[in-house]
C-alpha positions, 0 to 999 in steps of 0.5 A: 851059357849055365846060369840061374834064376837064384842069383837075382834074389840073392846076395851077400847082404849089407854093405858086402861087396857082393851085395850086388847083382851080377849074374843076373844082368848079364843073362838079361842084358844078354837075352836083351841083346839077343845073344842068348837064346833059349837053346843056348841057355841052361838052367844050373843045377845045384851041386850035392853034398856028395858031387861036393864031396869030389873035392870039398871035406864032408864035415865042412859041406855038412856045416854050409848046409846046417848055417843056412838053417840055423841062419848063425855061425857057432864059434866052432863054425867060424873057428874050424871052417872060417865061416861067418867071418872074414868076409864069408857071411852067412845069408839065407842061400850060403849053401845052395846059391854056391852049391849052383854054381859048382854044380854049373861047373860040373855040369860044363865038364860033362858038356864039354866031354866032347868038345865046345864052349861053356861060359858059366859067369856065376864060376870063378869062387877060386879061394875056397879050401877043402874044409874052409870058405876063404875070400868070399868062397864057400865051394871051389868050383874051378876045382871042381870043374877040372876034375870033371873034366879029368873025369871024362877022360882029359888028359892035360888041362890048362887053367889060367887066372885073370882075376886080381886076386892070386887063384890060390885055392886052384894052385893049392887044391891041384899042386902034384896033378900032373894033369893040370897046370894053373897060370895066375896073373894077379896084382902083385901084394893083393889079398891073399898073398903077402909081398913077403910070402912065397905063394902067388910069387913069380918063384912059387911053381906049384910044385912045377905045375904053376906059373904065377904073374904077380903084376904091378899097381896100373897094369894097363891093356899093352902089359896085359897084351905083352905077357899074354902073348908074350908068356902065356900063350907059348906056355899053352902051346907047350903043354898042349892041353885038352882043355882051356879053363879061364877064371876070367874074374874082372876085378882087375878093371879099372873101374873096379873098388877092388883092385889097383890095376888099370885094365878096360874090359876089352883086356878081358875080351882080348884074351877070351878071343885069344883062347878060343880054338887052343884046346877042343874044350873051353870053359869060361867062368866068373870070379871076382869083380865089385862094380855092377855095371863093370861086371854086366858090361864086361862079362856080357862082352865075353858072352859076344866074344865067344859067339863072334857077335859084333858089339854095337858102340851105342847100345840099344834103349832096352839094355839102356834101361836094364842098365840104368836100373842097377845100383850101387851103394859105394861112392863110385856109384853115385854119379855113375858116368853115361858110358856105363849104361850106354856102351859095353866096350871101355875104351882102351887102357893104352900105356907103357910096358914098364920095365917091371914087366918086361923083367917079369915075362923074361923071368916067367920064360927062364 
Protein backbone atom coordinates (compact mmCIF):
# COMPACT_ATOMS: atom_id res chain seq x y z
CA UNK A 1 0.00 0.00 0.00
CA UNK A 2 1.48 3.81 -1.17
CA UNK A 3 -0.38 6.16 1.28
CA UNK A 4 0.53 9.36 3.12
CA UNK A 5 0.52 11.17 6.48
CA UNK A 6 -0.80 14.58 4.23
CA UNK A 7 -4.26 13.28 3.70
CA UNK A 8 -5.01 13.22 7.81
CA UNK A 9 -4.44 16.96 7.93
CA UNK A 10 -6.13 18.02 4.79
CA UNK A 11 -9.27 18.52 2.89
CA UNK A 12 -11.32 20.33 0.50
CA UNK A 13 -12.61 22.76 3.25
CA UNK A 14 -16.28 23.58 4.18
CA UNK A 15 -19.06 21.69 3.13
CA UNK A 16 -17.11 20.06 0.24
CA UNK A 17 -18.02 16.82 -0.37
CA UNK A 18 -14.58 15.90 0.29
CA UNK A 19 -14.40 17.40 3.54
CA UNK A 20 -14.01 14.06 4.71
CA UNK A 21 -11.50 11.99 5.79
CA UNK A 22 -10.69 8.93 3.71
CA UNK A 23 -7.26 7.80 3.50
CA UNK A 24 -6.24 8.18 6.52
CA UNK A 25 -9.12 5.70 8.11
CA UNK A 26 -8.46 3.33 5.92
CA UNK A 27 -4.45 2.93 6.54
CA UNK A 28 -5.67 3.08 10.38
CA UNK A 29 -8.22 0.67 10.24
CA UNK A 30 -5.83 -1.39 8.18
CA UNK A 31 -2.93 -1.42 10.61
CA UNK A 32 -5.74 -1.46 13.45
CA UNK A 33 -6.80 -4.84 11.93
CA UNK A 34 -3.21 -5.79 11.18
CA UNK A 35 -3.16 -6.13 7.66
CA UNK A 36 -0.65 -3.46 7.22
CA UNK A 37 2.58 -3.97 8.28
CA UNK A 38 5.29 -1.55 8.26
CA UNK A 39 6.91 -3.63 5.22
CA UNK A 40 4.02 -3.36 3.20
CA UNK A 41 3.39 0.35 3.85
CA UNK A 42 5.33 3.17 1.79
CA UNK A 43 5.15 6.41 2.38
CA UNK A 44 4.15 8.37 -1.18
CA UNK A 45 6.37 10.49 -2.55
CA UNK A 46 5.32 13.89 -3.94
CA UNK A 47 5.00 14.16 -7.57
CA UNK A 48 7.20 17.29 -9.19
CA UNK A 49 6.64 19.59 -11.60
CA UNK A 50 8.56 17.97 -14.05
CA UNK A 51 7.37 14.10 -13.19
CA UNK A 52 4.00 16.06 -13.88
CA UNK A 53 4.93 17.29 -16.80
CA UNK A 54 4.64 13.35 -18.18
CA UNK A 55 1.22 14.35 -19.09
CA UNK A 56 -0.06 17.55 -17.49
CA UNK A 57 0.59 21.40 -19.69
CA UNK A 58 3.66 23.05 -17.68
CA UNK A 59 1.79 26.53 -17.35
CA UNK A 60 -1.16 24.55 -15.79
CA UNK A 61 1.25 22.84 -12.99
CA UNK A 62 2.91 26.18 -12.62
CA UNK A 63 -0.57 27.85 -11.65
CA UNK A 64 -1.52 24.76 -8.78
CA UNK A 65 1.63 25.70 -7.48
CA UNK A 66 1.40 29.54 -7.45
CA UNK A 67 -2.66 29.26 -6.01
CA UNK A 68 -1.34 27.39 -2.92
CA UNK A 69 0.71 30.32 -2.27
CA UNK A 70 -1.08 32.94 -3.00
CA UNK A 71 -4.20 30.84 -1.30
CA UNK A 72 -6.77 33.03 -4.53
CA UNK A 73 -7.46 32.24 -7.75
CA UNK A 74 -7.14 35.24 -10.23
CA UNK A 75 -9.94 35.24 -13.09
CA UNK A 76 -7.34 34.03 -15.48
CA UNK A 77 -6.76 30.94 -13.18
CA UNK A 78 -10.56 29.88 -12.90
CA UNK A 79 -11.06 31.25 -16.63
CA UNK A 80 -7.92 29.10 -18.35
CA UNK A 81 -7.50 26.12 -15.72
CA UNK A 82 -10.85 26.14 -14.08
CA UNK A 83 -9.51 26.41 -11.00
CA UNK A 84 -11.32 27.99 -7.60
CA UNK A 85 -14.34 27.14 -9.05
CA UNK A 86 -16.88 24.26 -10.10
CA UNK A 87 -16.31 22.25 -7.44
CA UNK A 88 -12.04 22.77 -7.48
CA UNK A 89 -11.31 24.90 -4.58
CA UNK A 90 -8.07 26.25 -3.54
CA UNK A 91 -7.23 24.98 0.11
CA UNK A 92 -3.91 25.30 1.69
CA UNK A 93 -2.39 21.69 0.07
CA UNK A 94 -4.06 22.23 -3.67
CA UNK A 95 -0.78 21.38 -5.17
CA UNK A 96 1.04 19.29 -2.87
CA UNK A 97 -1.74 16.93 -1.52
CA UNK A 98 -2.51 15.71 -5.29
CA UNK A 99 0.90 16.12 -6.44
CA UNK A 100 1.11 12.89 -3.73
CA UNK A 101 -1.07 10.99 -4.93
CA UNK A 102 0.36 11.28 -8.51
CA UNK A 103 3.79 10.74 -7.38
CA UNK A 104 2.09 7.32 -5.68
CA UNK A 105 0.81 6.35 -8.85
CA UNK A 106 4.05 6.87 -10.42
CA UNK A 107 5.83 5.16 -7.90
CA UNK A 108 3.18 1.82 -8.40
CA UNK A 109 4.31 1.89 -12.12
CA UNK A 110 8.20 1.57 -11.11
CA UNK A 111 7.16 -1.14 -8.37
CA UNK A 112 5.04 -3.03 -10.46
CA UNK A 113 8.19 -3.13 -13.42
CA UNK A 114 8.39 -6.60 -12.58
CA UNK A 115 5.24 -7.94 -11.49
CA UNK A 116 2.76 -7.71 -8.22
CA UNK A 117 0.12 -5.95 -6.47
CA UNK A 118 0.20 -2.07 -5.43
CA UNK A 119 -3.24 -0.51 -3.82
CA UNK A 120 -2.47 3.20 -3.64
CA UNK A 121 -6.54 4.44 -2.15
CA UNK A 122 -5.38 8.35 -2.39
CA UNK A 123 -5.32 7.46 -6.72
CA UNK A 124 -8.21 7.60 -8.61
CA UNK A 125 -8.35 11.61 -9.55
CA UNK A 126 -9.75 10.27 -13.25
CA UNK A 127 -11.45 13.77 -14.31
CA UNK A 128 -8.28 16.24 -14.36
CA UNK A 129 -7.47 17.40 -18.17
CA UNK A 130 -4.05 18.16 -19.28
CA UNK A 131 -4.46 22.17 -18.59
CA UNK A 132 -7.42 21.83 -16.40
CA UNK A 133 -8.49 20.26 -12.75
CA UNK A 134 -12.33 18.96 -13.43
CA UNK A 135 -14.63 17.18 -10.84
CA UNK A 136 -12.63 17.85 -8.11
CA UNK A 137 -9.33 16.59 -9.95
CA UNK A 138 -6.36 18.63 -9.99
CA UNK A 139 -3.61 15.92 -11.48
CA UNK A 140 -4.82 12.89 -13.46
CA UNK A 141 -2.71 10.13 -11.77
CA UNK A 142 -4.31 6.94 -13.41
CA UNK A 143 -2.70 8.63 -16.66
CA UNK A 144 0.06 9.01 -15.19
CA UNK A 145 0.22 5.73 -13.56
CA UNK A 146 -0.26 4.13 -17.03
CA UNK A 147 2.17 5.81 -18.59
CA UNK A 148 4.80 4.76 -15.93
CA UNK A 149 3.84 1.50 -16.40
CA UNK A 150 4.37 1.89 -20.45
CA UNK A 151 7.50 3.52 -19.63
CA UNK A 152 8.86 0.48 -17.92
CA UNK A 153 8.50 -1.42 -20.98
CA UNK A 154 4.32 -2.85 -20.61
CA UNK A 155 3.09 -3.35 -23.59
CA UNK A 156 -0.92 -3.70 -23.15
CA UNK A 157 -2.56 -2.04 -20.15
CA UNK A 158 -5.93 -2.88 -19.35
CA UNK A 159 -7.98 0.17 -17.31
CA UNK A 160 -11.03 -0.08 -16.04
CA UNK A 161 -13.48 2.10 -14.05
CA UNK A 162 -15.81 1.17 -11.21
CA UNK A 163 -16.52 4.75 -10.36
CA UNK A 164 -19.97 6.26 -10.59
CA UNK A 165 -18.60 8.87 -12.53
CA UNK A 166 -17.51 8.31 -16.46
CA UNK A 167 -13.60 7.95 -16.30
CA UNK A 168 -13.45 10.60 -18.88
CA UNK A 169 -10.10 12.12 -18.19
CA UNK A 170 -8.37 8.58 -18.68
CA UNK A 171 -10.43 7.93 -22.15
CA UNK A 172 -9.59 11.42 -23.49
CA UNK A 173 -5.91 11.75 -22.24
CA UNK A 174 -5.15 7.87 -23.66
CA UNK A 175 -7.64 8.04 -27.01
CA UNK A 176 -5.04 6.84 -30.11
CA UNK A 177 -2.46 4.78 -27.62
CA UNK A 178 -2.76 1.63 -28.94
CA UNK A 179 -1.26 0.26 -25.96
CA UNK A 180 -4.00 1.13 -23.65
CA UNK A 181 -7.47 0.24 -23.47
CA UNK A 182 -9.95 2.14 -20.99
CA UNK A 183 -13.48 0.28 -19.88
CA UNK A 184 -15.86 2.48 -17.88
CA UNK A 185 -19.02 1.47 -16.14
CA UNK A 186 -20.71 4.31 -14.86
CA UNK A 187 -24.23 5.79 -13.92
CA UNK A 188 -25.78 6.42 -17.24
CA UNK A 189 -26.55 10.46 -17.45
CA UNK A 190 -24.08 11.24 -14.33
CA UNK A 191 -21.67 14.26 -14.20
CA UNK A 192 -19.72 14.77 -16.65
CA UNK A 193 -21.44 12.97 -19.51
CA UNK A 194 -25.07 14.47 -20.52
CA UNK A 195 -27.71 11.63 -21.69
CA UNK A 196 -27.36 13.61 -25.01
CA UNK A 197 -23.67 13.57 -25.59
CA UNK A 198 -21.79 11.07 -27.02
CA UNK A 199 -18.96 10.77 -24.37
CA UNK A 200 -19.44 8.16 -21.69
CA UNK A 201 -22.24 6.61 -24.05
CA UNK A 202 -22.23 2.71 -24.93
CA UNK A 203 -21.67 4.08 -28.96
CA UNK A 204 -18.37 6.20 -27.63
CA UNK A 205 -15.36 3.69 -28.36
CA UNK A 206 -12.56 6.03 -27.69
CA UNK A 207 -11.27 5.93 -30.87
CA UNK A 208 -11.66 1.92 -30.74
CA UNK A 209 -9.84 1.49 -27.33
CA UNK A 210 -12.81 2.24 -25.19
CA UNK A 211 -15.67 0.59 -23.76
CA UNK A 212 -18.35 2.58 -22.01
CA UNK A 213 -21.18 0.89 -19.55
CA UNK A 214 -23.34 3.44 -18.94
CA UNK A 215 -25.79 1.52 -16.33
CA UNK A 216 -29.00 2.35 -14.76
CA UNK A 217 -30.35 4.27 -11.50
CA UNK A 218 -30.28 1.15 -8.66
CA UNK A 219 -27.89 -0.88 -10.44
CA UNK A 220 -27.57 -3.71 -7.85
CA UNK A 221 -24.89 -6.41 -7.00
CA UNK A 222 -26.45 -9.35 -9.55
CA UNK A 223 -25.90 -6.51 -12.71
CA UNK A 224 -22.81 -5.56 -11.47
CA UNK A 225 -21.82 -9.48 -11.41
CA UNK A 226 -23.62 -10.10 -14.83
CA UNK A 227 -21.60 -7.34 -16.83
CA UNK A 228 -18.40 -8.05 -14.97
CA UNK A 229 -18.43 -11.60 -15.76
CA UNK A 230 -20.42 -11.20 -18.73
CA UNK A 231 -18.48 -8.17 -20.52
CA UNK A 232 -15.82 -7.24 -19.00
CA UNK A 233 -13.63 -10.13 -18.07
CA UNK A 234 -13.76 -11.91 -21.60
CA UNK A 235 -12.68 -8.32 -23.01
CA UNK A 236 -9.60 -8.57 -20.62
CA UNK A 237 -9.11 -11.80 -21.91
CA UNK A 238 -9.09 -10.81 -25.28
CA UNK A 239 -6.60 -8.18 -25.00
CA UNK A 240 -4.45 -9.85 -22.61
CA UNK A 241 -3.03 -7.02 -21.25
CA UNK A 242 0.50 -6.86 -19.19
CA UNK A 243 -1.23 -4.94 -16.70
CA UNK A 244 -4.57 -4.48 -14.94
CA UNK A 245 -5.16 -0.79 -13.56
CA UNK A 246 -8.64 -0.58 -11.68
CA UNK A 247 -9.95 2.83 -10.59
CA UNK A 248 -11.99 1.38 -7.96
CA UNK A 249 -13.86 4.80 -6.71
CA UNK A 250 -16.98 3.43 -4.19
CA UNK A 251 -19.41 6.26 -5.29
CA UNK A 252 -21.62 3.83 -6.73
CA UNK A 253 -22.53 2.32 -3.20
CA UNK A 254 -25.63 2.46 -2.00
CA UNK A 255 -24.92 4.52 0.98
CA UNK A 256 -23.25 7.01 -0.75
CA UNK A 257 -24.70 11.00 -1.59
CA UNK A 258 -23.23 10.83 -4.90
CA UNK A 259 -24.82 8.23 -6.83
CA UNK A 260 -27.83 6.97 -7.67
CA UNK A 261 -26.99 3.35 -8.00
CA UNK A 262 -27.45 0.60 -5.36
CA UNK A 263 -23.96 -1.42 -5.07
CA UNK A 264 -22.87 -2.93 -1.40
CA UNK A 265 -19.01 -3.02 -1.25
CA UNK A 266 -18.95 -6.33 -1.54
CA UNK A 267 -19.71 -5.63 -5.54
CA UNK A 268 -16.36 -3.86 -5.13
CA UNK A 269 -14.49 -6.47 -3.37
CA UNK A 270 -15.93 -9.06 -6.06
CA UNK A 271 -14.45 -7.56 -8.61
CA UNK A 272 -10.94 -6.89 -6.95
CA UNK A 273 -10.87 -10.49 -6.35
CA UNK A 274 -11.77 -11.22 -9.91
CA UNK A 275 -8.97 -9.27 -11.33
CA UNK A 276 -6.40 -10.77 -9.41
CA UNK A 277 -3.93 -12.92 -11.31
CA UNK A 278 -5.30 -11.62 -15.07
CA UNK A 279 -2.23 -9.69 -15.65
CA UNK A 280 1.31 -10.10 -13.64
CA UNK A 281 0.82 -6.32 -12.95
CA UNK A 282 -2.16 -4.75 -10.84
CA UNK A 283 -2.36 -1.50 -9.49
CA UNK A 284 -5.66 -0.89 -7.41
CA UNK A 285 -6.34 2.88 -6.77
CA UNK A 286 -8.95 5.22 -5.33
CA UNK A 287 -11.66 7.50 -6.82
CA UNK A 288 -14.63 9.08 -5.76
CA UNK A 289 -16.69 8.11 -2.99
CA UNK A 290 -18.58 10.76 -0.29
CA UNK A 291 -19.68 8.91 2.69
CA UNK A 292 -16.61 8.39 5.11
CA UNK A 293 -17.64 5.10 6.79
CA UNK A 294 -18.68 3.90 3.22
CA UNK A 295 -15.04 4.60 1.96
CA UNK A 296 -13.04 3.46 5.28
CA UNK A 297 -15.09 0.11 5.40
CA UNK A 298 -14.95 -0.56 1.67
CA UNK A 299 -11.74 0.42 0.72
CA UNK A 300 -10.17 -1.32 4.04
CA UNK A 301 -12.12 -4.43 2.44
CA UNK A 302 -10.29 -4.14 -0.85
CA UNK A 303 -6.87 -4.07 1.05
CA UNK A 304 -7.95 -7.79 2.62
CA UNK A 305 -9.19 -8.90 -0.51
CA UNK A 306 -6.04 -8.53 -2.12
CA UNK A 307 -3.99 -10.01 0.78
CA UNK A 308 -6.44 -13.26 0.97
CA UNK A 309 -7.06 -12.10 4.87
CA UNK A 310 -10.51 -13.13 6.01
CA UNK A 311 -13.30 -10.28 7.06
CA UNK A 312 -14.45 -10.84 10.46
CA UNK A 313 -18.30 -10.21 10.67
CA UNK A 314 -17.93 -8.17 14.01
CA UNK A 315 -15.04 -6.04 14.15
CA UNK A 316 -12.88 -5.58 16.80
CA UNK A 317 -13.55 -2.53 19.83
CA UNK A 318 -10.17 -1.02 18.35
CA UNK A 319 -11.50 -0.13 14.73
CA UNK A 320 -15.08 0.12 16.54
CA UNK A 321 -13.66 3.15 18.19
CA UNK A 322 -11.67 4.58 15.14
CA UNK A 323 -14.84 4.22 13.34
CA UNK A 324 -16.94 5.83 15.61
CA UNK A 325 -14.88 8.66 15.63
CA UNK A 326 -15.59 9.61 12.10
CA UNK A 327 -18.11 12.60 11.29
CA UNK A 328 -19.93 13.65 8.96
CA UNK A 329 -21.85 16.77 8.20
CA UNK A 330 -24.35 15.60 5.64
CA UNK A 331 -28.05 14.35 6.86
CA UNK A 332 -27.24 10.83 6.20
CA UNK A 333 -24.46 11.16 8.80
CA UNK A 334 -26.68 12.23 11.82
CA UNK A 335 -27.79 8.72 12.89
CA UNK A 336 -25.37 6.76 11.38
CA UNK A 337 -26.61 3.08 11.46
CA UNK A 338 -24.59 0.59 14.17
CA UNK A 339 -23.23 -1.34 11.09
CA UNK A 340 -21.10 1.34 9.84
CA UNK A 341 -18.90 1.06 12.78
CA UNK A 342 -19.40 -2.25 13.47
CA UNK A 343 -18.94 -4.37 10.45
CA UNK A 344 -16.90 -3.88 7.22
CA UNK A 345 -18.84 -6.01 4.73
CA UNK A 346 -22.67 -4.46 3.76
CA UNK A 347 -24.81 -7.25 3.06
CA UNK A 348 -25.63 -7.97 -0.22
CA UNK A 349 -27.50 -5.75 -2.78
CA UNK A 350 -29.20 -8.68 -4.43
CA UNK A 351 -31.85 -7.88 -7.14
CA UNK A 352 -32.85 -8.32 -10.70
CA UNK A 353 -30.95 -8.23 -14.17
CA UNK A 354 -33.13 -5.92 -15.89
CA UNK A 355 -33.78 -5.84 -19.34
CA UNK A 356 -31.90 -2.65 -19.64
CA UNK A 357 -29.01 -4.41 -18.72
CA UNK A 358 -29.05 -7.38 -20.07
CA UNK A 359 -29.65 -5.31 -23.45
CA UNK A 360 -26.37 -3.39 -22.57
CA UNK A 361 -23.85 -6.56 -22.07
CA UNK A 362 -25.43 -7.74 -25.90
CA UNK A 363 -24.67 -4.28 -27.18
CA UNK A 364 -21.13 -4.24 -25.44
CA UNK A 365 -20.33 -7.60 -26.96
CA UNK A 366 -21.60 -6.88 -30.74
Amino acid sequence: MVASEIYRTSSYGGRHPLSIPRVSTVVDVCRAMEWLSDDAYIDSPQATAQELARFHDPEYIAAVQRLEKEQQADADARQRFNLGVNGNPIYPEVFRRPATAAGASQLAGRLLRYGGIVHSPAGGTHHALRDRASGFCYFNDPVLAILSLLDQGCDRVFYLDIDAHHGDGVQIALSGEPRVFTCSMHEAGRWPMKKDELLGNLNDTGGGQALNLPVIEGFNDSEFRFLFESVVLPLIDRFKPDAVVLQCGCDGLADDPLSRLSLSNQAHWAAVRGLIGVAPRFLVLGGGGYNPWAVARCWSGVWAVLNGFDVPKRLPEGVVGILRSLIWRHSKGRNPPSHWMETLADLPNEGPLRPEIRDLAKAALM
